[in-house]
C-alpha positions as CSV (number, residue, x, y, z in Angstrom):
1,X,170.4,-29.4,124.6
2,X,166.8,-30.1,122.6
3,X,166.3,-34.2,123.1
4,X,164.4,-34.9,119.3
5,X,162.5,-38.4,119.5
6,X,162.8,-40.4,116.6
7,X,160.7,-43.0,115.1
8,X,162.5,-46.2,113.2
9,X,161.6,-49.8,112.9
10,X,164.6,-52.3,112.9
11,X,164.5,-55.8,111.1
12,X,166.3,-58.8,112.9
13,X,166.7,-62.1,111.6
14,X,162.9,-63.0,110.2
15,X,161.1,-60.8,112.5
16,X,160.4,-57.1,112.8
17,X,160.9,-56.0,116.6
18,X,160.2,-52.4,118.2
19,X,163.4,-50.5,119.7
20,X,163.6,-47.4,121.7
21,X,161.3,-44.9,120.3
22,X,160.7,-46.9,116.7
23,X,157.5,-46.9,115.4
24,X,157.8,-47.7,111.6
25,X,160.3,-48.3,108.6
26,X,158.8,-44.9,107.0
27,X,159.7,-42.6,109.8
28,X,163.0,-43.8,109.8
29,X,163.7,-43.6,106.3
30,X,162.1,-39.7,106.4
31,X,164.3,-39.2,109.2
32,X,167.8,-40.6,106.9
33,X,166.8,-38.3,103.8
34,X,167.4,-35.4,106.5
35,X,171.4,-36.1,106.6
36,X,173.7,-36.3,104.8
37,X,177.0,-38.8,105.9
38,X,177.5,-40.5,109.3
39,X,179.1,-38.3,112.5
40,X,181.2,-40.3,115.1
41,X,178.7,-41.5,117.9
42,X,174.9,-40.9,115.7
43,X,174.5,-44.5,115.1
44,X,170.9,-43.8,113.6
45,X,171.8,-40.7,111.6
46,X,169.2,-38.2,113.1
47,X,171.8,-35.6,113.5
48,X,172.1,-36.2,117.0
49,X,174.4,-38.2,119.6
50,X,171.8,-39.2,122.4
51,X,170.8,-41.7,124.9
52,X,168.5,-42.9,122.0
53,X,172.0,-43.9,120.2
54,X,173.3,-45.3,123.6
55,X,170.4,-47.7,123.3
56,X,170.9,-48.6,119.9
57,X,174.6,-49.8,121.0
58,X,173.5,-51.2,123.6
59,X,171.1,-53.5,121.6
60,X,173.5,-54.2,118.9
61,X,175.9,-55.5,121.4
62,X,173.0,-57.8,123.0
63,X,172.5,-59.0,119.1
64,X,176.2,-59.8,118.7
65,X,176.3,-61.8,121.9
66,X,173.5,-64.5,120.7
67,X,172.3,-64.2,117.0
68,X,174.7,-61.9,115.3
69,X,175.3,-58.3,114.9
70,X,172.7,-56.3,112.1
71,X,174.7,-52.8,111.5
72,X,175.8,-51.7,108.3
73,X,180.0,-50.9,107.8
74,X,179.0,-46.9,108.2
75,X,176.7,-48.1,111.7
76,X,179.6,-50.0,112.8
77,X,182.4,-47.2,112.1
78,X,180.4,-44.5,113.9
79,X,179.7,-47.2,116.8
80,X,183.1,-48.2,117.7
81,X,183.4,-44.3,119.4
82,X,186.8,-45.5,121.3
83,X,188.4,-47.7,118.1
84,X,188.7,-50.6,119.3
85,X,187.4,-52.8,117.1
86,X,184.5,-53.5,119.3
87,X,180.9,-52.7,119.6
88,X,179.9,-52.8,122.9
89,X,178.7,-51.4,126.3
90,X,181.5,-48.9,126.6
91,X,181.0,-47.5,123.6
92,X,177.0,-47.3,124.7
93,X,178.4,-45.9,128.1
94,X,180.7,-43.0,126.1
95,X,177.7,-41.8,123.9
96,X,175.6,-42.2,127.2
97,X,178.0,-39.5,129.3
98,X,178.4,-37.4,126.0
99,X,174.7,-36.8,126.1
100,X,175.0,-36.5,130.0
101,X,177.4,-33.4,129.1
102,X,176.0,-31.5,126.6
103,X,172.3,-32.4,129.2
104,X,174.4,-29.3,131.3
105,X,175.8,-27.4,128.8
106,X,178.8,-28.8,126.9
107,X,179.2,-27.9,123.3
108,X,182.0,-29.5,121.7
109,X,181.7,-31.9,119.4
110,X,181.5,-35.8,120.1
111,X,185.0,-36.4,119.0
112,X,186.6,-33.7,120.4
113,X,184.6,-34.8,123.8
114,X,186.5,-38.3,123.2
115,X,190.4,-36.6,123.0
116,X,191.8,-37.6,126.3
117,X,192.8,-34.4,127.6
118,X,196.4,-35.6,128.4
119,X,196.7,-36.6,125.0
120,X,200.1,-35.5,123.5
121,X,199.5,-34.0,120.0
122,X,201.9,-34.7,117.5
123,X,200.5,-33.7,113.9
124,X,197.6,-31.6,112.6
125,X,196.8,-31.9,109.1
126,X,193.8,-30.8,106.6
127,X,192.4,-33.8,104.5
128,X,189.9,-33.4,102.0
129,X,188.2,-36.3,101.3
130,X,185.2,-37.7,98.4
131,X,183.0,-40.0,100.0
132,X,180.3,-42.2,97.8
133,X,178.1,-44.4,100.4
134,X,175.4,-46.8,99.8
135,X,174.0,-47.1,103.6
136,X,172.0,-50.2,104.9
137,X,170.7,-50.2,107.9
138,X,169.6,-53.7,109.4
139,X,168.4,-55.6,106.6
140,X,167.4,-52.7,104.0
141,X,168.1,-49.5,102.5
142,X,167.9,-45.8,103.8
143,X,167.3,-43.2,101.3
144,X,169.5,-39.7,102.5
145,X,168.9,-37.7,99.3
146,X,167.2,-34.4,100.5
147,X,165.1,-33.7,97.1
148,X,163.2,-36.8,97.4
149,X,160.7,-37.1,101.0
150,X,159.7,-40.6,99.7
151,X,160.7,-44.0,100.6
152,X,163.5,-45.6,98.4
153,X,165.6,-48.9,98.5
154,X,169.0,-47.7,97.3
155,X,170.6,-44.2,98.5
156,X,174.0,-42.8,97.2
157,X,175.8,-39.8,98.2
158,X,178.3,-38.5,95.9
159,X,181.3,-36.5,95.7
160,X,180.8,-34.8,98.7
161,X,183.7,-32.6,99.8
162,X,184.6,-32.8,103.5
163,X,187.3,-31.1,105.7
164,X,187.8,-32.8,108.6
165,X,191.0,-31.8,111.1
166,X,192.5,-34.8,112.9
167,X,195.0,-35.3,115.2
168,X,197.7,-37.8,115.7
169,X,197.7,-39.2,119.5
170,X,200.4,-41.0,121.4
171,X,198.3,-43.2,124.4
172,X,200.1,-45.5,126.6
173,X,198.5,-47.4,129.5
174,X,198.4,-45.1,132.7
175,X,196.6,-47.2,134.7
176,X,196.0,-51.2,135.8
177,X,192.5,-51.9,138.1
178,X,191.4,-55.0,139.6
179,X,188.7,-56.6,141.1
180,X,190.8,-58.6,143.9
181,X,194.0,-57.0,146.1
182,X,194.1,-59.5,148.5
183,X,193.2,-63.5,147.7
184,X,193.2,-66.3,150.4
185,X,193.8,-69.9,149.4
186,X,193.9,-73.2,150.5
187,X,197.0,-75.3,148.9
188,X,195.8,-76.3,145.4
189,X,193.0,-74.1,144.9
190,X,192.5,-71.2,142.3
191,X,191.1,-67.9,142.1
192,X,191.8,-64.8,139.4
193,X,191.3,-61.1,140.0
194,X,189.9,-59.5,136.9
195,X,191.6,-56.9,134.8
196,X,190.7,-53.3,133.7
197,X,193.2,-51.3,131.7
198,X,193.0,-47.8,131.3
199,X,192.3,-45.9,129.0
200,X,190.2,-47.8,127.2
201,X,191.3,-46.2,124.0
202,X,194.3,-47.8,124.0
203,X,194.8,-51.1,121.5
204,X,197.3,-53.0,123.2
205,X,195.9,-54.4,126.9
206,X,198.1,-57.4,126.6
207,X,199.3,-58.6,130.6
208,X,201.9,-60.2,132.0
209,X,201.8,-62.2,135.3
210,X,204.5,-63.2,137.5
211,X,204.6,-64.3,141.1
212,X,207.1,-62.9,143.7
213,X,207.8,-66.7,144.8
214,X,206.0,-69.8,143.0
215,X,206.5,-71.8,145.7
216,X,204.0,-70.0,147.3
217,X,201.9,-69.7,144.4
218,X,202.2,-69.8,141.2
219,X,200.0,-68.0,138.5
220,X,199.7,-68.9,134.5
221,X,199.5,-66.5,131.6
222,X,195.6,-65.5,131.7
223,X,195.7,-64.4,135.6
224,X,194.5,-68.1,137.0
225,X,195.9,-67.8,140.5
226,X,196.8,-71.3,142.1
227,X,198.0,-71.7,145.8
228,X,201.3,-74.2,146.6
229,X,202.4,-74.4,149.4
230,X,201.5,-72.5,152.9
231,X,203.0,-68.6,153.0
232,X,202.6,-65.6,151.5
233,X,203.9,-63.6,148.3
234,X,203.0,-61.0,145.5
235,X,201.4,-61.9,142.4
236,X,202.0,-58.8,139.9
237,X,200.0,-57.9,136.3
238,X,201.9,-55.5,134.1
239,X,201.2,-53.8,131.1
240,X,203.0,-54.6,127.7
241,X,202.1,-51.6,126.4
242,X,203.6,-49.3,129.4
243,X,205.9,-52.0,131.1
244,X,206.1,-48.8,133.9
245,X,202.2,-49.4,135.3
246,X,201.4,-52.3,137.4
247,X,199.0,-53.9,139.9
248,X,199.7,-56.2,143.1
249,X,198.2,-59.0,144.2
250,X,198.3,-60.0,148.7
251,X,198.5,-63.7,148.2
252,X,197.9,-65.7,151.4
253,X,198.2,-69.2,151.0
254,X,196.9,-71.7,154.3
255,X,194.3,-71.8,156.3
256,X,191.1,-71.1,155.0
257,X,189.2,-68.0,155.8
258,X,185.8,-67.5,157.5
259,X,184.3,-66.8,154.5
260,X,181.4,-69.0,153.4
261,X,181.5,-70.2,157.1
262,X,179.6,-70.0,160.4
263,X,181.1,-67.2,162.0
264,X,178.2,-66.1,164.8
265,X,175.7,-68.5,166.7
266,X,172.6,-66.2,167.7
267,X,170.3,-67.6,170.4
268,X,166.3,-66.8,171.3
269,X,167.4,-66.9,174.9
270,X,170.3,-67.1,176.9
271,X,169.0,-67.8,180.0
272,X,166.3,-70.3,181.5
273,X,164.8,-71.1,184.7
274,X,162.6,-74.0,185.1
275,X,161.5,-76.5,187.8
276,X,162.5,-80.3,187.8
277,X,160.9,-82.0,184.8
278,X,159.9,-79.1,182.8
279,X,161.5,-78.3,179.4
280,X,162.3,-75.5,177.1
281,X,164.5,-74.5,174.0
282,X,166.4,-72.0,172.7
283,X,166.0,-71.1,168.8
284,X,169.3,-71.3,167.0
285,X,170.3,-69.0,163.8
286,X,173.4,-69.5,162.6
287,X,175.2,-66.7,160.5
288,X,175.5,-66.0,157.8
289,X,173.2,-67.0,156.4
290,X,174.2,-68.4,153.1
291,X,176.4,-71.0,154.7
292,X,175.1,-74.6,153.9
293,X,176.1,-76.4,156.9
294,X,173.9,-75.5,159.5
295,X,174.4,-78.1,161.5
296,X,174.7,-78.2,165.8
297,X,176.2,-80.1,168.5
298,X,173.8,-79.7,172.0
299,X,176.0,-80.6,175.2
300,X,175.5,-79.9,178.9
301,X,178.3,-79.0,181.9
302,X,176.3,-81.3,184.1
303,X,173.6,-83.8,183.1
304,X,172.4,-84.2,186.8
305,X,171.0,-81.1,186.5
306,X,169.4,-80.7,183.3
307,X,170.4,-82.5,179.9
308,X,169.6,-81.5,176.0
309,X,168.9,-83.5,173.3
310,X,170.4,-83.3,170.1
311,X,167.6,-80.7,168.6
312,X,168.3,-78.5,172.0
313,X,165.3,-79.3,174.0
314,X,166.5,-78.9,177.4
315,X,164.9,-80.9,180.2
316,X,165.3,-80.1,184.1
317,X,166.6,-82.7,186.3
318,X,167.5,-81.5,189.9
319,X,168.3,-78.3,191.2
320,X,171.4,-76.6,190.7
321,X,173.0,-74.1,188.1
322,X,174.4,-75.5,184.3
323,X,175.7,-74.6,181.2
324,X,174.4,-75.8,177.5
325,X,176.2,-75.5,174.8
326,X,175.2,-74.9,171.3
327,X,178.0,-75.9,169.0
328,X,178.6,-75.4,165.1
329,X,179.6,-78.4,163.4
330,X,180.9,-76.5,160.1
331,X,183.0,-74.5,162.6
332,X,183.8,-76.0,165.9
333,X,185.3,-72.8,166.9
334,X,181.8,-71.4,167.5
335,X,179.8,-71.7,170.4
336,X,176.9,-70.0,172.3
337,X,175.9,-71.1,176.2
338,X,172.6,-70.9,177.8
339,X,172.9,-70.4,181.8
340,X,170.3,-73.0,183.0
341,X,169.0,-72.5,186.8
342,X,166.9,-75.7,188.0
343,X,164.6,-74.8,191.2
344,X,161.3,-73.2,192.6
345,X,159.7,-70.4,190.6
346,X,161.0,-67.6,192.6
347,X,158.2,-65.9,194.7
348,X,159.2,-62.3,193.4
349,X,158.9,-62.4,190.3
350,X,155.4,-64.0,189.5
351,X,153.8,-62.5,186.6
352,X,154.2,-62.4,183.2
353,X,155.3,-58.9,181.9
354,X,156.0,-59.1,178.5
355,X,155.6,-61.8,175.1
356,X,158.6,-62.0,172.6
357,X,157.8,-63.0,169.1
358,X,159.5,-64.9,166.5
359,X,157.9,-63.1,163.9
360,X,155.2,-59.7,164.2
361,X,154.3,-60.1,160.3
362,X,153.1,-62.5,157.9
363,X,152.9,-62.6,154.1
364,X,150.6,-66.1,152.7
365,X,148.5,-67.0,150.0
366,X,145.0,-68.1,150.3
367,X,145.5,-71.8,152.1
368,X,149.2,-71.0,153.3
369,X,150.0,-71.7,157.3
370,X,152.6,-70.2,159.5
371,X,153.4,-69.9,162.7
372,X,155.0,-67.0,165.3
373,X,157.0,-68.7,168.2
374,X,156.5,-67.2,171.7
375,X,158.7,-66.4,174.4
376,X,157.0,-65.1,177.6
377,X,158.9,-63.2,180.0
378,X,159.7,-63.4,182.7
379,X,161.2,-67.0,182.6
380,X,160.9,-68.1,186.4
381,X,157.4,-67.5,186.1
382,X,155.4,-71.0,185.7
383,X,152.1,-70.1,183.8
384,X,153.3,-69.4,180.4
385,X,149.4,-70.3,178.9
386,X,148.5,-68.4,176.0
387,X,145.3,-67.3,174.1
388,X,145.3,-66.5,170.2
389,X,142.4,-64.6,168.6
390,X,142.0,-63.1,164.8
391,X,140.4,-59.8,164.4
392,X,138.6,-61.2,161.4
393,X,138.3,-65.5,161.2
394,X,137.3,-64.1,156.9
395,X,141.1,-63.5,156.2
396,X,142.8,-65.5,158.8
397,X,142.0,-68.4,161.7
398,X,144.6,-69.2,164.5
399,X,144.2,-72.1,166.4
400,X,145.2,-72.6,170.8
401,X,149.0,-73.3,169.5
402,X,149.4,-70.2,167.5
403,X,149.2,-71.9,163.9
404,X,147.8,-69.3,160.9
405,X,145.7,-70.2,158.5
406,X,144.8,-67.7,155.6
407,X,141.3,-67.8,154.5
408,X,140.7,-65.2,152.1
409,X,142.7,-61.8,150.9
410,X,142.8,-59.3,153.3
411,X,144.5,-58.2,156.2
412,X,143.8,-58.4,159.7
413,X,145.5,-58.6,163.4
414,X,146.6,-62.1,165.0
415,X,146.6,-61.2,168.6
416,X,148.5,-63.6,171.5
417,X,147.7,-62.9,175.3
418,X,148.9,-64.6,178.3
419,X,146.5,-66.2,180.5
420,X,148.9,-65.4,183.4
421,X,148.2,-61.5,182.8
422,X,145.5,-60.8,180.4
423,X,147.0,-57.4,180.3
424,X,150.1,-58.5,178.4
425,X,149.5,-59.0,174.5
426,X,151.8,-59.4,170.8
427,X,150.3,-58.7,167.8
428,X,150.9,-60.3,164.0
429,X,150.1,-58.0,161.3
430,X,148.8,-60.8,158.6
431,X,148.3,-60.2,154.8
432,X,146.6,-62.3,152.7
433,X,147.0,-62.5,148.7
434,X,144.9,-64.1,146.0
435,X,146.4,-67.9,145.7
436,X,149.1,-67.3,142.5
437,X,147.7,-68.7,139.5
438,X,150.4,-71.3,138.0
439,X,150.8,-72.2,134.8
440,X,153.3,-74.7,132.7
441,X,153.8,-73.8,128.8
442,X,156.4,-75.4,126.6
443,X,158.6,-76.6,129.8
444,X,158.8,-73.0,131.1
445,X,156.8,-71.9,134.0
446,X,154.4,-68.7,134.8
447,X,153.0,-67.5,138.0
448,X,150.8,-64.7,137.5
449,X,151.8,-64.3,134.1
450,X,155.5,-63.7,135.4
451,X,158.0,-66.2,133.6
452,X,159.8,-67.8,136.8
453,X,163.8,-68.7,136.5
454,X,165.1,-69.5,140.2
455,X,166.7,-72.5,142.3
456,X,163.0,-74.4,142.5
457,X,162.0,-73.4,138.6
458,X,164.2,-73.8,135.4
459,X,163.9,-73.3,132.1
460,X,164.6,-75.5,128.9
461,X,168.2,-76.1,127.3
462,X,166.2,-75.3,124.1
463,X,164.9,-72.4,125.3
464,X,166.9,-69.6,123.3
465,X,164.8,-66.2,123.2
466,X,167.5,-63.6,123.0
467,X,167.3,-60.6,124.8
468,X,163.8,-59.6,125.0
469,X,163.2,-56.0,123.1
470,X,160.6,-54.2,125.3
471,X,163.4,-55.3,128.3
472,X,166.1,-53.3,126.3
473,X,163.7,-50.1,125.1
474,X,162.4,-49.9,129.1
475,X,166.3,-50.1,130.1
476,X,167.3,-47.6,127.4
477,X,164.6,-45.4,129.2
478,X,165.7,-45.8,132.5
479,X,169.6,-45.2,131.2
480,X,168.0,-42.1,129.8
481,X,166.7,-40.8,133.3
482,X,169.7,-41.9,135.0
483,X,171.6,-39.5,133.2
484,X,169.3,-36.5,133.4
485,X,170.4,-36.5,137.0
486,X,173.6,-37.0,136.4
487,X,174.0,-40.9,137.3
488,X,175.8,-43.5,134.7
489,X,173.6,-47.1,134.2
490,X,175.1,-48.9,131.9
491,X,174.0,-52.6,130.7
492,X,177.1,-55.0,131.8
493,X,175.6,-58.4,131.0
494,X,171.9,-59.4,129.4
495,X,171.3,-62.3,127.5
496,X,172.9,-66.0,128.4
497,X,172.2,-69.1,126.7
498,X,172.2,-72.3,128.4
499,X,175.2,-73.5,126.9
500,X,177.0,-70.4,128.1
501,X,175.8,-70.6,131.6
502,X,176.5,-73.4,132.3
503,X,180.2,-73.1,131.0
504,X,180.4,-70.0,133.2
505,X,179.3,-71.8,136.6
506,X,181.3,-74.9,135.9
507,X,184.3,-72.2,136.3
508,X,183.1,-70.8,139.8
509,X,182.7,-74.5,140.6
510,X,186.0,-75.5,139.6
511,X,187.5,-71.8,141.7
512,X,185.5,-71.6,144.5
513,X,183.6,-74.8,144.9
514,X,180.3,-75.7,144.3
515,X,178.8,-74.8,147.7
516,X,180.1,-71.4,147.2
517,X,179.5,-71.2,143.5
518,X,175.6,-71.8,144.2
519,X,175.6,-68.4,146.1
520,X,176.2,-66.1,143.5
521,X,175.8,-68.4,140.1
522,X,172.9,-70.2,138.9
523,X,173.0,-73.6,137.2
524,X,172.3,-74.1,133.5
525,X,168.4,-73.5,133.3
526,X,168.2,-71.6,136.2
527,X,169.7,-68.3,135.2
528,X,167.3,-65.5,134.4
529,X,169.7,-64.3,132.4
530,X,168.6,-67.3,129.5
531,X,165.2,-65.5,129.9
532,X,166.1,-62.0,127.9
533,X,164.2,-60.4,130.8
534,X,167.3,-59.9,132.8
535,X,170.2,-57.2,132.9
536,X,173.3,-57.0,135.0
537,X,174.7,-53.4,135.1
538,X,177.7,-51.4,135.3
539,X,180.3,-52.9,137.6
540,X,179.3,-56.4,138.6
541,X,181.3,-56.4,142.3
542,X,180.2,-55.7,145.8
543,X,181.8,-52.2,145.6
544,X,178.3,-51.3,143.5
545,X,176.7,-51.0,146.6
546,X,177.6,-48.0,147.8
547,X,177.6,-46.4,144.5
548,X,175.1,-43.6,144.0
549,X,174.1,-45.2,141.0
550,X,173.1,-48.2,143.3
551,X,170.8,-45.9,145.0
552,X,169.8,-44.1,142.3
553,X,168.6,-47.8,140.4
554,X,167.3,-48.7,143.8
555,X,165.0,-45.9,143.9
556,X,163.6,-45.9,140.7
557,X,164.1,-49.1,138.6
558,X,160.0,-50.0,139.2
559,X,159.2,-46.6,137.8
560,X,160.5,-48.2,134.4
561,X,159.6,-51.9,135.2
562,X,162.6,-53.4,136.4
563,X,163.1,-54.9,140.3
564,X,166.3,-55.2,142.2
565,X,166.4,-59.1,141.8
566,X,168.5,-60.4,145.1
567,X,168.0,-57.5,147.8
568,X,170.1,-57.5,150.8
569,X,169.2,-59.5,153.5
570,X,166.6,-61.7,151.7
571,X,169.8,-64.6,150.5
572,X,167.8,-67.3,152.7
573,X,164.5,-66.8,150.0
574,X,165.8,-65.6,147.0
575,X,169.2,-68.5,147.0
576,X,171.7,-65.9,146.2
577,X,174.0,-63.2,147.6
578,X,172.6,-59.1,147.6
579,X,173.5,-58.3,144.2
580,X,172.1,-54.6,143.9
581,X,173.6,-54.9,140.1
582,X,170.6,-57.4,138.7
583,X,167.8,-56.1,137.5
584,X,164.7,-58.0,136.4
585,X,161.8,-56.8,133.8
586,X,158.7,-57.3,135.0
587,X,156.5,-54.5,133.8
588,X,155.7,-51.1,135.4
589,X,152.5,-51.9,137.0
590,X,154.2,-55.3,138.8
591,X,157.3,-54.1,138.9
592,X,155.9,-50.9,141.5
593,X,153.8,-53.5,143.2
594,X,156.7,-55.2,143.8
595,X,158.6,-52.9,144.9
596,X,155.8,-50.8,147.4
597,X,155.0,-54.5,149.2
598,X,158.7,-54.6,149.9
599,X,159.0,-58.3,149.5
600,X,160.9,-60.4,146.8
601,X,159.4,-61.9,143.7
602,X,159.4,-65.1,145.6
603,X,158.0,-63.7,149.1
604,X,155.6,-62.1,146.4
605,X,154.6,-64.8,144.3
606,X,154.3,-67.5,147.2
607,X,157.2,-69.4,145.9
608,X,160.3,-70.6,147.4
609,X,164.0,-70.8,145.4
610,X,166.4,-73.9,145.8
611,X,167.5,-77.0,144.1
612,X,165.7,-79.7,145.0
């Protein structure tokens, strides 16, 4: 199918903004006085249903979320593709896959494309209809008389005689999805598994909730799960409109579950050998990561022969062999031991054959410091000296303890040697960046000339943008290469104000706790969604993941300026759980830079992300 680009400028509000392939108010108008009428799913008339209509949705739907909608009656009608008296990112997603289809050959027409094919047809009938339109199209008028190629302010088409076929449907509910099949609660609190009813065609999606035995649990009219009394049961959502389709609910009420706690205590070293009076320590890290309480509890089997204070520095008193214990205190049921052996160095093992590091790269800014922590093995051997040198003192310095300091930007090698065998060395790889220029303007904050919204930076109750354009026309561009190769990205979520954020995490407070909550949800002010710069897309769950349109926005999101926001395995910098669904705007040229240094917008920017 031939993909025709269109030009059109689009009035909001008091200012004139630039969508997805718009250039001016002429080229749209030249474009209208081509057609005559409006077709199902051509939101902008040019005779086509494209991704370029996908992305008109798409920012109609953002507009109706903060400021108010701007589509005329005829926009709105050919919009609402499935009828349900909504414009919004399904319908974008329908006209999205219809262009996906006829991409590999499809040639019906949009509305026959929308007939669910087990559709039962009931009536066919013939209408002719006379249809007299005056179309306006956010804020003015669009000229579609053919004889005139000039620019007018009212248009009428008259007494045109159309046949159109259509078809009478019967469409039940077929089918209940939802986010949660199993929930586990503590007596008294609440959790909800959200609903999807299928097909979305159909008008009626009203629920009804019951619970196998409210002792258990009880839940209320919306889905609001709340736990009783230790047990189990079967909380069940079924559909008014088809009373035969339903969806189960596992409800566990009791003990709570290792989420959101310690669960694995991971040590440097497990074993140590040292001579009376000598120390040593383990590092600790606690997992997952996420979970706030970090705290430990250090004990020994036997304090006569070595002890360990409460930071697990382990001191040697008299020989013999011990055990000390590293304890969590957010759960006691975790432990890890260290097997302590107090004696002699023994006489067979006397060199030092290999150096451990905590850490074999580093990422700072021009001043930064950091530091790699060394383990020299074997223990039992008693000269554990080291030497630290920089292959160029211009980028970075190390002094006898191993501390970085970066000079200038560049990279170079930090090198650590032991004096007990000079043959045994552990390099750092070090890179250096220019220091991040920081700015404050208005209450918001820039770094680079990057607008910062994280756990450290917020932004201003007042500050009410909308959803920025160029974030919508790069998305509607990405949406459009998506489906080239056959992958789906639909926007989910843009826009917030503070006012709605903040209602939304004072809900995950109130359900999962606030400790929790702070994992996945940002505070009022904190949200890059009140920035406009932000998008969450298609299915906002963990299930995303393994998604090939996770992989395939993974791959190349930087190609159209956006970043995977929270990657996996980075919660501990950026303060939130992987969420491969949030995508932030920064631009093409950051946005690959970003993306080729493989570090996050704070690892990249020098900044760190939590409340203080």
């Amino acid at each position: 199918m031939d993909i025709k680009i269109i030009t059109m400028s689009v009035i909001v509000g008091l200012s004139t903004v630039t969508a997805i392939g718009m250039n001016t108010t002429e080229n749209f108008n030249t474009m209208a006085e081509n057609n005559v009428g409006w077709t199902l799913g051509d939101v902008n008339n040019d005779g086509w249903v494209n991704a370029v209509d996908s992305s008109i949705v798409l920012m109609e739907y953002s507009n109706l979320s903060t400021h108010g909608g701007t589509f005329t009656e005829e926009q709105k009608k050919v919009a609402d593709v499935n009828g349900d008296g909504w414009i919004n990112a399904v319908d974008a997603s329908n006209i999205l896959s219809y262009y996906a289809y006829c991409s590999t050959g499809g040639t019906i027409s949009f509305s026959e494309w929308m007939k669910n094919p087990e559709e039962i047809t009931t009536t066919t009938t013939t209408i002719a209809t006379t249809v007299t339109t005056s179309t306006t199209v956010s804020g003015y008028v669009v000229s579609t008389d053919n004889s005139s190629s000039s620019t007018q302010t009212t248009s009428t088409v008259s007494s045109v005689e159309t046949t159109t076929t259509t078809t009478s449907t019967v469409q039940k509910i077929s089918e209940i999805k939802l986010t949660k099949y199993d929930i586990n609660l503590k007596v008294g609190e609440k959790d909800i598994s959200y609903v999807t009813m299928l097909p979305e065609s159909v008008a009626n999606k009203d629920e009804i909730w019951t619970s196998s035995d409210e002792k258990v649990a009880t839940v209320d009219k919306w889905g609001n799960i709340t736990g009783i009394a230790d047990g189990k049961c079967i909380v069940t959502v079924t559909s008014v409109d088809n009373p035969e389709v339903k969806a189960d609910i596992k409800v566990t009420v009791g003990e709570p579950s290792t989420e959101n706690k310690i669960t694995e205590i991971k040590l440097s070293k497990t074993e140590m050998n040292l001579e009376v009076g000598k120390k040593d320590i383990s590092y600790v890290t606690m997992i997952p990561d996420n979970v706030e309480n970090k705290d430990e509890i250090w004990t020994s089997s036997d304090e006569k022969i070595a002890t360990v204070d409460r930071w697990g520095n382990v001191t040697a008193v008299s020989d013999g062999t011990c055990t000390i214990t590293v304890t969590s205190v957010d759960n006691p049921k975790v432990k890890a031991d260290i097997k302590v052996t107090v004696g002699k160095p023994s006489t067979t093992e006397n060199k030092i054959t290999e150096i451990k590091l905590s850490k074999t790269e580093m990422n700072l800014n021009i001043g930064e410091k950091d530091i790699s922590y060394v383990t020299m093995l074997p223990e039992s051997v008693a000269n554990k000296d080291e030497i630290w040198t920089s292959s160029d003192e211009k980028i970075a310095t190390v002094d006898k303890w191993g501390n970085v300091t970066a000079v200038s930007a560049g990279t170079c090698t930090v090198t650590v040697t032991s004096v007990d065998n000079s043959e045994v060395k552990a390099d750092i790889k070090v890179t250096i960046k220019e220091k991040s220029d920081f700015q404050q303007l208005n209450g918001l904050t820039y770094i680079n000339g990057i607008l910062i919204a994280n756990k450290s930076y917020s932004l201003p109750s007042t500050y009410d943008p909308g959803m920025d354009i160029t974030t919508i026309k790069q998305f509607g561009e990405l949406s459009n290469a998506a489906a080239k190769d056959g992958i789906n990205i639909y926007l989910s979520s843009g826009y917030r104000s503070y006012s709605y954020q903040n209602t939304i995490y004072n809900n995950y407070v109130s359900w999962y706790g606030k400790a929790s909550a702070d994992t996945f949800s940002a505070r009022a002010g904190h949200s890059e969604h009140q920035t406009g710069l932000a998008i969450d897309v298609n299915t906002i769950d963990d299930s995303f993941a393994d998604t090939p349109e996770a992989e395939w926005l993974e791959k190349h999101a930087h190609e159209y300026g956006f970043i995977i926001r929270y990657p996996k395995g980075k919660e501990s910098i950026t303060g939130y759980k992987y969420e491969p669904w949030h995508i932030r705007y920064l631009g093409v040229e950051k946005a690959t830079d970003v993306y080729n240094s493989g570090l996050t917008l704070e690892e990249y920017l020098g900044i760190d992300s939590y409340y203080h």
